[in-house]
Phi, psi and omega in degrees: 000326198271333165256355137355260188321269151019253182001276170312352197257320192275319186295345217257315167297328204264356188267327208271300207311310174316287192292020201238345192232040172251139161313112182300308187321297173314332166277358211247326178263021174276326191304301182262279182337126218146137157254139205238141165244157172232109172220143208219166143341298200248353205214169208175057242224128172232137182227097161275132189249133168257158206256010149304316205088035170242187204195136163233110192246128158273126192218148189218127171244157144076228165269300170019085199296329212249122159290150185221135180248128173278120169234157199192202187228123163241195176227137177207104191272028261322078175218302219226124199246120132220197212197155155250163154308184151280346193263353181064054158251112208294164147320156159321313197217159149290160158212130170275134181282145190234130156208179191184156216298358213211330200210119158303093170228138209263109204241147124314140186281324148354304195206064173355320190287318171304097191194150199222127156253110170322172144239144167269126180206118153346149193250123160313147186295345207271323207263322154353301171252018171209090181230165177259114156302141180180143186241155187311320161270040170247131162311326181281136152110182173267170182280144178278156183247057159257000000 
């Protein structure tokens, strides 16, 4: 009975040790890490954030048959996501995070009035392999809306 008790006592330590050592970071960046759709009127925006800090944004403006794909580096202290390009033209804005297991939202720090809801939705394979490359400080193309 006495190696019983022993037993239960060293798995119940090495379980409370296990949950005592998960990476704050890694929960912090389960917030954002993902792929997001946006869609509007005017936007058509799939965004993935990787738990690298790197970012692949697909943006479709208007009626416009052409996709345009962005990729860069963000930051995220999990309050406040921001990010550059690959051309190292930082975002438009900060942004304060909003989330819940399905939806992303995205407010400018700037401008309150400004704010975007993700869906977590998977990026079609489509849009994946059928885009224009651009970086923000190339003229063509629409302004990213990050």
């Amino acid at each position: 009975m006495k190696n019983l008790f022993t037993r239960i006592l060293i798995v119940a330590m090495a379980a409370f040790t296990f949950a005592a050592c998960t990476d704050p970071e890694s929960k912090m960046l389960d917030k954002v890490v993902g792929e997001w759709h946006y869609a509007s009127s005017t936007e058509d925006v799939y965004i993935a954030f990787s738990a690298d800090y790197t970012f692949e944004m697909y943006q479709k403006m208007g009626e416009g048959l052409l996709r345009y794909r962005y990729t860069g580096t963000y930051d995220f202290d999990g309050t406040t996501l921001s990010g550059v390009y690959s051309d190292y033209t930082p975002w438009a804005d900060d942004y304060t995070v909003t989330s819940s297991r399905n939806s992303l939202t995205l407010t400018a720090v700037s401008n309150p009035e400004y704010s975007m809801t993700y869906n977590r939705e998977q990026i079609p394979e489509e849009v994946k392999t059928h885009f224009v490359p651009i970086t923000k400080g190339q003229s063509e193309g629409p302004a990213p809306v990050l």
